[in-house]
GUVEXTOR-834424 format. One line per 4 residues: number of its first residue (from 0); their letters; for each residue x, y negated, z negated of C-alpha. Coordinates in Angstrom, 2 decimals. Each point is the difference from the previous one (the first is absolute). Layout:
BEGIN
NUM) A) X,Y,Z ~ ...;
This chain:
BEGIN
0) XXXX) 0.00,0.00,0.00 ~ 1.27,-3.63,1.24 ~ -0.43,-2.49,-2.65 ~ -1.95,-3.26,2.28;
4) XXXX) 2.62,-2.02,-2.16 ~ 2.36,-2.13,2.39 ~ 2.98,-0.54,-2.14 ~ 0.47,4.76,-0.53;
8) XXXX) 2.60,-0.52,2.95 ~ 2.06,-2.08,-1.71 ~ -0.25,1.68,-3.23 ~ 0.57,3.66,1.85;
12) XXXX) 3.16,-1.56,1.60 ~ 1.42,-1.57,-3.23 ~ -0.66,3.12,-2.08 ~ 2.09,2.40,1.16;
16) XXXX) 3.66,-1.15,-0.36 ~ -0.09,1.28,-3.83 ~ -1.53,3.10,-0.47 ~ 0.52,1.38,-3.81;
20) XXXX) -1.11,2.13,-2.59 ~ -2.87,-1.19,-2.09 ~ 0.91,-2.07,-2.90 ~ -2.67,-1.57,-2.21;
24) XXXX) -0.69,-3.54,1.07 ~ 1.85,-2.88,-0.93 ~ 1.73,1.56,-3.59 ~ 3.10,-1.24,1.22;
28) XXXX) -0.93,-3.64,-0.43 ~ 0.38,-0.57,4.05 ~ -0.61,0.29,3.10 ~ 1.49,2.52,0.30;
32) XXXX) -0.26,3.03,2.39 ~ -2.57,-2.14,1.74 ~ -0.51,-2.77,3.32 ~ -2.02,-2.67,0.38;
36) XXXX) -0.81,-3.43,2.14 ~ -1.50,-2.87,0.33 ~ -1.95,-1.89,2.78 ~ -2.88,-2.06,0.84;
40) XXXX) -4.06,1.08,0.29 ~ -0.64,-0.33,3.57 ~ -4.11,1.07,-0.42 ~ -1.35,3.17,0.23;
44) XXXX) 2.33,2.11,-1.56 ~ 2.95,-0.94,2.20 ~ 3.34,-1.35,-1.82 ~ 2.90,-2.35,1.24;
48) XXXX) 2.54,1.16,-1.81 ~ 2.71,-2.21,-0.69 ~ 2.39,1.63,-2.32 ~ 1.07,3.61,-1.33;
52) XXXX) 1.64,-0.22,-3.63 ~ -1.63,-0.09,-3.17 ~ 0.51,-3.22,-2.09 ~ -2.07,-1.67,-2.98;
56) XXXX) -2.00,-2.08,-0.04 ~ -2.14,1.82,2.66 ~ 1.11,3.56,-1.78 ~ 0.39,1.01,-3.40;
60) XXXX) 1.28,2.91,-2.67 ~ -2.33,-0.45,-3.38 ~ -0.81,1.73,-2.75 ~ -0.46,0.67,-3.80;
64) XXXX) 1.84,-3.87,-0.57 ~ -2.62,-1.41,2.15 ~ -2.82,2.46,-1.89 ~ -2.78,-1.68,2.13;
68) XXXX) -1.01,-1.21,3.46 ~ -1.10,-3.58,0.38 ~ -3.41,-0.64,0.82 ~ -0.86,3.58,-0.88;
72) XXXX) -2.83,-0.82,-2.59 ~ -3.27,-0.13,1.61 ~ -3.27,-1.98,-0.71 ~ -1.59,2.36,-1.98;
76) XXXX) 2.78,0.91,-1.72 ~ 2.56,-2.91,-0.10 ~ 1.98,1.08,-3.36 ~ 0.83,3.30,1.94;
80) XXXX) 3.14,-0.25,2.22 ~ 0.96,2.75,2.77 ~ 3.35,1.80,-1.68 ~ 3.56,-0.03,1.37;
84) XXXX) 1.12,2.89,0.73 ~ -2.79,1.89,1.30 ~ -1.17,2.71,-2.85 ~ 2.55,2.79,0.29;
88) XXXX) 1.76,-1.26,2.74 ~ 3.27,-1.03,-1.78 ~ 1.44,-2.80,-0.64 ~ -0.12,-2.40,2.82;
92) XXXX) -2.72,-0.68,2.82 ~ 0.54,-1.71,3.47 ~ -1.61,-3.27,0.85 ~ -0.49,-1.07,3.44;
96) XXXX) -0.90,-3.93,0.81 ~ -0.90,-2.72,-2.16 ~ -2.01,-1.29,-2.39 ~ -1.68,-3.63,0.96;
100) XXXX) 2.32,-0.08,3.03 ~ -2.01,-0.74,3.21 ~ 0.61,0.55,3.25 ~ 0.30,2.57,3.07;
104) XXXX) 2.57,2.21,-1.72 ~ 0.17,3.63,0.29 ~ 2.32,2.75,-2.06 ~ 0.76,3.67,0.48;
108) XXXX) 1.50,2.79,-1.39 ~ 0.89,3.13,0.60 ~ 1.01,3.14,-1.28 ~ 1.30,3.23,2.12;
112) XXXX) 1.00,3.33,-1.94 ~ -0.26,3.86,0.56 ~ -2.36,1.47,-2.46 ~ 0.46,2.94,-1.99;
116) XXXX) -1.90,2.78,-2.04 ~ 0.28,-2.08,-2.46 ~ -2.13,-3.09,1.93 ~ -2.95,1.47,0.96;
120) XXXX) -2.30,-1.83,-2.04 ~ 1.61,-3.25,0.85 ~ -1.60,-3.31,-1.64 ~ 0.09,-3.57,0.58;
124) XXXX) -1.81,-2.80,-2.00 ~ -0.72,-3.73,1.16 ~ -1.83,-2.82,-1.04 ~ -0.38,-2.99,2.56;
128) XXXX) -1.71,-3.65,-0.45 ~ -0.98,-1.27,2.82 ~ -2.12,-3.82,0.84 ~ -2.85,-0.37,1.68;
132) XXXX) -0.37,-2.69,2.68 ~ -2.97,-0.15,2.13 ~ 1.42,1.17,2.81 ~ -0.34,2.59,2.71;
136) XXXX) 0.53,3.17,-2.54 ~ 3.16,1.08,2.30 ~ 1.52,-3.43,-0.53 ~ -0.56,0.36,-3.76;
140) XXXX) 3.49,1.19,-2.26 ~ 0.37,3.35,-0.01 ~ 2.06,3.31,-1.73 ~ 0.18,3.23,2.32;
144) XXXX) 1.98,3.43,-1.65 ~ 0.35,3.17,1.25 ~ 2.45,2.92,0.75 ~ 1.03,0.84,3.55;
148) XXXX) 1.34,3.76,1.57 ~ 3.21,0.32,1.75 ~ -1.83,-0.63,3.09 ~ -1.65,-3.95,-1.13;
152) XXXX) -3.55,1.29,-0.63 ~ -1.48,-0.59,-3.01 ~ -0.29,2.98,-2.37 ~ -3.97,0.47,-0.87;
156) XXXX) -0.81,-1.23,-3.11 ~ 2.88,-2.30,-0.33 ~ -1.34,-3.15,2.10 ~ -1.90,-3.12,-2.11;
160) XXXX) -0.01,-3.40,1.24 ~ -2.09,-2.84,-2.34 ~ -1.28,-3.53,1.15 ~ -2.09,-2.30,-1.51;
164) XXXX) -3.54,-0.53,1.89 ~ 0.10,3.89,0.82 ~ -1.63,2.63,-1.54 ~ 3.30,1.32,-1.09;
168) XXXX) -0.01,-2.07,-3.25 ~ -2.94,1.66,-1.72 ~ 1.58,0.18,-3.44 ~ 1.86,-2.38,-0.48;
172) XXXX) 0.18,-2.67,-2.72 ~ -0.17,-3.61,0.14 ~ 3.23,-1.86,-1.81 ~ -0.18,-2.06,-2.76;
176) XXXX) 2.13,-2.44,1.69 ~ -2.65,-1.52,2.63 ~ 1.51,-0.88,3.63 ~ -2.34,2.41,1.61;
180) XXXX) 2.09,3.13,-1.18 ~ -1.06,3.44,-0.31 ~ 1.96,3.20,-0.56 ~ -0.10,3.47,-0.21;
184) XXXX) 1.54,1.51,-3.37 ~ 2.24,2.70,-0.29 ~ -1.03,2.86,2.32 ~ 1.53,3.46,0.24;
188) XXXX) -0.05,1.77,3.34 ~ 0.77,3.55,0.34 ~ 1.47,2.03,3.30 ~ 0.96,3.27,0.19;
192) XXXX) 3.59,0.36,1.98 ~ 0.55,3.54,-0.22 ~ -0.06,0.46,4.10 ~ 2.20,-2.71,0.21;
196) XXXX) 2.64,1.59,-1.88 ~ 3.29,-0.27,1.42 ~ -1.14,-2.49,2.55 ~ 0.58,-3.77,-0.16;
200) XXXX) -3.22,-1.74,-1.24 ~ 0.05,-4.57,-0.46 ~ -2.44,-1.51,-2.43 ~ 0.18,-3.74,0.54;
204) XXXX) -2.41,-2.62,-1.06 ~ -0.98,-3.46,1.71 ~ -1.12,-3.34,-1.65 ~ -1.17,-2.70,1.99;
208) XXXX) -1.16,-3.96,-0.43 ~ -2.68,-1.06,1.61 ~ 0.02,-0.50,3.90 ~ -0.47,-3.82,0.10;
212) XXXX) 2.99,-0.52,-3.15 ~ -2.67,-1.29,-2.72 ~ -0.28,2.87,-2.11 ~ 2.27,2.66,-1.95;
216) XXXX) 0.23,3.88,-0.75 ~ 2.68,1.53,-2.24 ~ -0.28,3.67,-1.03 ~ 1.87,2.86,-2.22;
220) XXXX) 0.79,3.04,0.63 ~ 1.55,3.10,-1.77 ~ 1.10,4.33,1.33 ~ -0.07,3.00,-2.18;
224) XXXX) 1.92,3.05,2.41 ~ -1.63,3.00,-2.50 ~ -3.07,-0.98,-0.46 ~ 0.53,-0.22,-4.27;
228) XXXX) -0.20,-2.90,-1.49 ~ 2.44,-0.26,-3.42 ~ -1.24,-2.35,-2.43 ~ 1.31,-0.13,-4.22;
232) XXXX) -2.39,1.31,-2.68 ~ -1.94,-2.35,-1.77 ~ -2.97,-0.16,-1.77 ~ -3.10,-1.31,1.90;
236) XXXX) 1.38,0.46,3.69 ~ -1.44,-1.08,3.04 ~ 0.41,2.75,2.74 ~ -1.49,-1.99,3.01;
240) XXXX) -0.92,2.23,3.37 ~ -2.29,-3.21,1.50 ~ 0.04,0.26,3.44 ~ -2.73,-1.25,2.92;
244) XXXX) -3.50,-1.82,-0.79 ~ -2.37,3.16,-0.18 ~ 2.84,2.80,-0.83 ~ -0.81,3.03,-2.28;
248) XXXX) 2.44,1.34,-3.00 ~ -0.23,3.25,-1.85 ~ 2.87,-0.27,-2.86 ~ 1.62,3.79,-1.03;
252) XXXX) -1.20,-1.46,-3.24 ~ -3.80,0.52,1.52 ~ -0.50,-4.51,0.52 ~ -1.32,-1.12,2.75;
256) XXXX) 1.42,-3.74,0.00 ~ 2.48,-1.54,1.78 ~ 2.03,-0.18,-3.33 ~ 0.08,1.65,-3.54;
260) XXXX) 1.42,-1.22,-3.09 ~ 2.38,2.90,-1.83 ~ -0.46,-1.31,-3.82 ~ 3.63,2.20,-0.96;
264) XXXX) 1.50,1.52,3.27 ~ 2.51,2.83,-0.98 ~ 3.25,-0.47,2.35 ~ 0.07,2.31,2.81;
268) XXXX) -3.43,0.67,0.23 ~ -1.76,-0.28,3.41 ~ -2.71,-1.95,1.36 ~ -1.16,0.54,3.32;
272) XXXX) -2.75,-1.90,2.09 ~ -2.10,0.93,3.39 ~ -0.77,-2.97,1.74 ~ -2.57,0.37,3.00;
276) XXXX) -0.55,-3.32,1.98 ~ -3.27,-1.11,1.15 ~ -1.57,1.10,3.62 ~ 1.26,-3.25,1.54;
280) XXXX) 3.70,1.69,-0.55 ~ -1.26,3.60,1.17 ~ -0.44,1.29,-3.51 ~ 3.82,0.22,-0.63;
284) XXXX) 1.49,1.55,-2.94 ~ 2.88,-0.08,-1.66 ~ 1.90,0.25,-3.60 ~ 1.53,-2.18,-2.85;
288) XXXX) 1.66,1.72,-2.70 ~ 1.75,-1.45,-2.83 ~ 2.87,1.78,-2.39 ~ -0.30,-1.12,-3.36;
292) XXXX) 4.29,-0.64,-0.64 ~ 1.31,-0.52,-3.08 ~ 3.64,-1.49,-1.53 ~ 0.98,2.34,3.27;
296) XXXX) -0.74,-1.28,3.11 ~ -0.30,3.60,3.04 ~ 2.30,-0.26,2.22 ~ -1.07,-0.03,3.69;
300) XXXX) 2.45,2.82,0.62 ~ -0.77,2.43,-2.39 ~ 2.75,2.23,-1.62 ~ -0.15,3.40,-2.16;
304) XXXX) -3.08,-0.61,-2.01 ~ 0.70,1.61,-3.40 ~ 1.56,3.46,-0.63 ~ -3.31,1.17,0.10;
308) XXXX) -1.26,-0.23,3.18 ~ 2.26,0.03,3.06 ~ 1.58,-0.95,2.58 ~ -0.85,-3.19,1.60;
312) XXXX) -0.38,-0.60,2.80 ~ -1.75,3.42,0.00 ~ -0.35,2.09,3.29 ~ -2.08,3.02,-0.19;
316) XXXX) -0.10,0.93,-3.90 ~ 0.29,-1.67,-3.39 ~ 1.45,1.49,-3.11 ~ -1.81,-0.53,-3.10;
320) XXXX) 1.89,0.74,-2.96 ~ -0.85,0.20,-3.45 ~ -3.42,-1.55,1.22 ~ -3.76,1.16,-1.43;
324) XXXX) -1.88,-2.42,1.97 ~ 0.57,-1.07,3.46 ~ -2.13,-2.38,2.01 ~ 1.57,-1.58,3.38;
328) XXXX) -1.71,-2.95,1.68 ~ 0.24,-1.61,3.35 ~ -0.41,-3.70,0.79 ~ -3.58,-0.17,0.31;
332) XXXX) -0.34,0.87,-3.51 ~ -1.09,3.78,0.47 ~ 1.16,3.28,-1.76 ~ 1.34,1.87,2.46;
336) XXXX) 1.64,3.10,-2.57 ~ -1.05,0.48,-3.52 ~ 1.10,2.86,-1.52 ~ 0.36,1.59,-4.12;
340) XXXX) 3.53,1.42,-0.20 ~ 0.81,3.44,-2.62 ~ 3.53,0.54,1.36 ~ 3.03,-1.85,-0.48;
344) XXXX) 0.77,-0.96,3.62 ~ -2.74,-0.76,3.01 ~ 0.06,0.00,3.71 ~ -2.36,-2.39,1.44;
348) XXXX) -0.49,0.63,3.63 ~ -0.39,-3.33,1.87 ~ 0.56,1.22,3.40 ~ -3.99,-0.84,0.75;
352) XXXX) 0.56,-3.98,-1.16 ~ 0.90,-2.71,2.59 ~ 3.06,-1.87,-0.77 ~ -0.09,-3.53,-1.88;
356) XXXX) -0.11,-1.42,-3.59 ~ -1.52,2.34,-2.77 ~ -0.53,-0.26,-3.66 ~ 0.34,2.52,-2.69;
360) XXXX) -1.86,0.19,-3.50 ~ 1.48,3.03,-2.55 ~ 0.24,1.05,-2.97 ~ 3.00,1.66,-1.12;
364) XXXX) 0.26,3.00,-2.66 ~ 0.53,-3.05,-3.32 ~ -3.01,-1.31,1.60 ~ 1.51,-3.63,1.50;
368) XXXX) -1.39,-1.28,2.64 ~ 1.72,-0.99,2.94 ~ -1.18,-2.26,2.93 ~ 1.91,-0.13,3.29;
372) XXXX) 0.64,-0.68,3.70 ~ 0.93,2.66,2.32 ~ 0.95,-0.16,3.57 ~ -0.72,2.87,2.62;
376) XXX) 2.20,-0.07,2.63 ~ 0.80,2.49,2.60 ~ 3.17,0.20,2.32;
């Protein structure tokens, strides 16, 4: 499928020079890893671009010193302030254009890399504020993101463009700061990669002023390559899987809202989230999980996991070792083995079980309980 956006031939052919492994957003407190330019709206989705680096003011690394975005607190709720980072997305977010800065400008990004097992359930988060001039809706400011294939077509399920004036911005909120704002909080999107593995695959994201140069967009955006979303235990957390206007969420906890409130989370525990998008996005679904981490943080390369259990990566069988209990989860937050142990030593067959990120719950012999992230990986 051809996305009918004009400016995917420039982002297909600016892509592909750095082609990477998948490394979670912007942790590095950079740029880096990814491209970008700037240019001019020339009306109905067409750019003149006019540059190719990435440079503040027009781009930006922020995070937890920031803590919130401007302008993020909305008429009904102005004491309430979109976050920085995004929830469980690190510690830094991108931002993309400028606040209160009018004019034609346009910014992209992108970012090329060669999934994995382990990036199946890839994620990315956004949250754009846009103006609202009455104009023609396709002169209006705009924020387009989406993934594209090796080949420049869009990958389905990946493609969302907002504009004020369209039908596009059901949902979102007016800001507290007048000027004919409006903006879209933090939204999760979900797309499953797994037959892209080992292929190169380009997320990149477009913000765009209004055509005429009177009015101003700016938008963030965040990547998580598994899928899991680590965030510290603390009492009363927010686990936030909000997507589109009119999506559905069924919690492994049994909710049904787009987020829960854990009053004392126990680190390493799992919380995972369907998400299924409303018919006007073909019923799409997709998962959020969060791993409750403690004074450890996982590592995104797992190693052994504990004497007990091993090895990791694992290939076709796991050893379970002084273990009574044995539960192994995959990323969507289902049991996949569960098993009551008598002997000393177990062999757990996982030959059946595509590879990617797992989770195991046990209980060894003393009766500790241990909490951990395995890897199945095959040569």
């Amino acid at each position: 499928m051809k996305t009918q956006v004009l400016f995917l031939g420039f982002v297909s052919g600016l892509s592909y020079s750095i082609a990477q492994t998948c490394n979670d957003g912007f942790e590095s407190n950079s740029f880096a890893g990814w491209q970008g330019a700037t240019g001019t709206n020339a009306g109905n989705y067409s750019i003149t671009i006019t540059g190719t680096t990435i440079s503040s003011p027009r781009f930006s690394i922020e995070g937890v010193a920031t803590g919130t975005i401007i302008c993020s607190n909305s008429v009904s709720n102005p004491t309430v302030y979109q976050p920085l980072p995004a929830n469980g997305f690190g510690q830094y977010s991108a931002r993309i254009g400028e606040y209160n800065v009018a004019g034609m400008g346009v910014e992209m990004i992108t970012y090329s890399f060669v999934p994995s097992v382990n990036d199946t359930n890839f994620l990315f988060a956004y949250s754009t504020y846009l103006q609202a001039p009455g104009h023609s809706p396709t002169d209006n400011p705009y924020f387009v993101i989406g993934i594209l294939n090796a080949n420049g077509d869009t990958i389905p399920g990946s493609f969302y463009k907002y504009q004020t004036g369209t039908f596009s911005t059901l949902g979102f909120d007016t800001s507290a700061c007048g000027y004919g704002l409006y903006f879209k909080p933090w939204t999760i999107r979900g797309v499953n990669l797994s037959s892209y593995a080992g292929q190169v695959v380009t997320l990149f994201a477009v913000n765009a002023d209004c055509y005429y140069g009177g009015h101003y967009a700016y938008s963030y955006i965040d990547i998580d390559c598994d899928g899991v979303l680590n965030v510290p235990a603390t009492s009363n957390l927010v686990l936030n899987a909000k997507s589109e206007e009119g999506a559905t969420y069924l919690w492994n906890t049994g909710a049904t809202t787009p987020t829960i409130m854990i009053a004392s989370p126990s680190p390493n525990s799992i919380y995972t989230c369907k998400v299924t998008l409303p018919a006007n996005y073909n019923n799409q679904t997709f998962y959020v999980s969060y791993q409750i981490i403690g004074t450890t943080n996982i590592e995104s390369t797992p190693k052994t996991i504990t004497s007990f259990i091993y090895p990791n990566p694992a290939n076709d069988k796991l050893y379970l070792n002084s273990i009574k209990s044995f539960k192994l989860i995959n990323a969507l937050g289902q049991i996949v083995k569960s098993i009551e142990i008598s002997e000393n030593t177990e062999v757990v067959d996982i030959t059946n079980l595509p590879e990617g990120i797992y989770f195991t719950q046990s209980i060894d012999i003393n009766n500790n309980n241990h909490f951990d992230k395995l890897l199945i990986k095959r040569k």
